[in-house]
N, C-alpha and C positions, 0 to 999 in steps of 0.2 A: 349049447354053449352056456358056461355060467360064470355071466360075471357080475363085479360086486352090485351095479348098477342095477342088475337086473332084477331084485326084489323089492327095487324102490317105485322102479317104473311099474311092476307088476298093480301094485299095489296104488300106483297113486292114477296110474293113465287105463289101468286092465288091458294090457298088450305085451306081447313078448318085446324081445333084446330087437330080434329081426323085424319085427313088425316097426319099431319104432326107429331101426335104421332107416327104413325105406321109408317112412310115413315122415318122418320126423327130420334125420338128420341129413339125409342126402338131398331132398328136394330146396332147403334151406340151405346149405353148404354151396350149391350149385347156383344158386341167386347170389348169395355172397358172394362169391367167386368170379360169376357173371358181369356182378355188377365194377369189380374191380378190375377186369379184365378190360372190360368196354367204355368204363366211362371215365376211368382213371390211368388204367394201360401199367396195372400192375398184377403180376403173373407169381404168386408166393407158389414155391413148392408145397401143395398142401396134403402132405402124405401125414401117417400118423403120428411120427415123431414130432412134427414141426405144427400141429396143427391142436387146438387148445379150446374146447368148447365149454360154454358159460350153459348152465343149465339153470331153470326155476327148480329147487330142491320140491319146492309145494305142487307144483302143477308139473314137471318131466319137460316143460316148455324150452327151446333153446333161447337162451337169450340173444347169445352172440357168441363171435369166434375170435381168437389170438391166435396169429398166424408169428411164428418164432423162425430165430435164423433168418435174419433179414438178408445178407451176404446171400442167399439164394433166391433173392426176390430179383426175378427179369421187368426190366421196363422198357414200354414202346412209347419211345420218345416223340413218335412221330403220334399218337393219343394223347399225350401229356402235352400236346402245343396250345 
Protein backbone atom coordinates (compact mmCIF):
# COMPACT_ATOMS: atom_id res chain seq x y z
CA UNK A 1 0.00 0.00 0.00
CA UNK A 2 1.16 3.46 -0.71
CA UNK A 3 0.09 6.23 0.96
CA UNK A 4 0.97 9.69 1.18
CA UNK A 5 1.81 9.28 4.86
CA UNK A 6 3.85 6.73 4.31
CA UNK A 7 7.40 8.24 3.34
CA UNK A 8 7.12 10.40 6.19
CA UNK A 9 6.61 7.78 8.71
CA UNK A 10 9.18 5.71 6.88
CA UNK A 11 11.66 8.17 7.38
CA UNK A 12 11.03 9.57 10.63
CA UNK A 13 9.74 6.27 12.80
CA UNK A 14 11.80 3.35 10.19
CA UNK A 15 8.47 1.40 9.95
CA UNK A 16 6.05 0.60 7.39
CA UNK A 17 2.24 2.10 6.89
CA UNK A 18 1.13 -1.48 8.62
CA UNK A 19 3.66 -1.63 11.15
CA UNK A 20 2.62 1.66 12.41
CA UNK A 21 -1.22 0.66 12.16
CA UNK A 22 -0.77 -1.94 14.56
CA UNK A 23 2.08 -0.51 16.79
CA UNK A 24 0.77 2.94 16.59
CA UNK A 25 -2.75 3.68 15.72
CA UNK A 26 -5.00 0.87 16.81
CA UNK A 27 -3.64 0.21 20.22
CA UNK A 28 -4.11 4.18 21.00
CA UNK A 29 -7.44 4.40 19.25
CA UNK A 30 -8.70 1.42 21.41
CA UNK A 31 -7.71 3.34 24.87
CA UNK A 32 -9.32 6.26 23.39
CA UNK A 33 -12.27 4.66 22.80
CA UNK A 34 -12.14 2.64 25.83
CA UNK A 35 -11.84 5.18 27.82
CA UNK A 36 -14.82 7.03 26.42
CA UNK A 37 -16.92 4.17 26.33
CA UNK A 38 -16.40 3.35 30.26
CA UNK A 39 -15.89 6.17 31.88
CA UNK A 40 -17.87 8.73 30.04
CA UNK A 41 -20.55 6.22 28.27
CA UNK A 42 -19.99 7.68 24.90
CA UNK A 43 -19.94 5.35 21.92
CA UNK A 44 -18.84 7.88 18.52
CA UNK A 45 -19.11 5.72 15.30
CA UNK A 46 -15.47 5.65 14.83
CA UNK A 47 -15.10 4.32 11.31
CA UNK A 48 -12.87 6.14 8.77
CA UNK A 49 -14.96 8.78 7.58
CA UNK A 50 -15.77 10.14 10.94
CA UNK A 51 -12.69 9.57 12.68
CA UNK A 52 -9.74 12.52 12.47
CA UNK A 53 -6.15 11.67 13.89
CA UNK A 54 -3.70 14.43 15.23
CA UNK A 55 -0.23 13.15 14.41
CA UNK A 56 3.42 14.80 15.68
CA UNK A 57 4.53 15.58 11.87
CA UNK A 58 8.42 15.39 13.81
CA UNK A 59 8.14 12.26 15.71
CA UNK A 60 4.76 10.03 13.54
CA UNK A 61 3.58 10.25 17.44
CA UNK A 62 -0.52 10.29 17.66
CA UNK A 63 -1.34 12.99 19.48
CA UNK A 64 -4.96 12.71 19.58
CA UNK A 65 -8.27 11.95 17.89
CA UNK A 66 -11.54 14.07 16.35
CA UNK A 67 -14.19 12.04 16.35
CA UNK A 68 -16.99 13.99 13.77
CA UNK A 69 -20.66 13.43 13.17
CA UNK A 70 -21.64 13.86 16.50
CA UNK A 71 -25.53 12.96 15.51
CA UNK A 72 -23.93 9.31 15.58
CA UNK A 73 -22.49 9.43 18.94
CA UNK A 74 -24.72 6.74 21.21
CA UNK A 75 -24.95 7.53 24.97
CA UNK A 76 -25.27 5.28 28.02
CA UNK A 77 -27.10 7.44 30.08
CA UNK A 78 -27.12 5.13 32.73
CA UNK A 79 -22.59 5.77 32.74
CA UNK A 80 -23.25 9.34 32.45
CA UNK A 81 -25.19 9.26 35.99
Amino acid sequence: MDYGATISLNAIKNISWDQWLIQEYAPKLGKTLALLNYRHGLFPESHSQNTLVIVNRETGEIMGFVFRDINDLAVDYIVRI
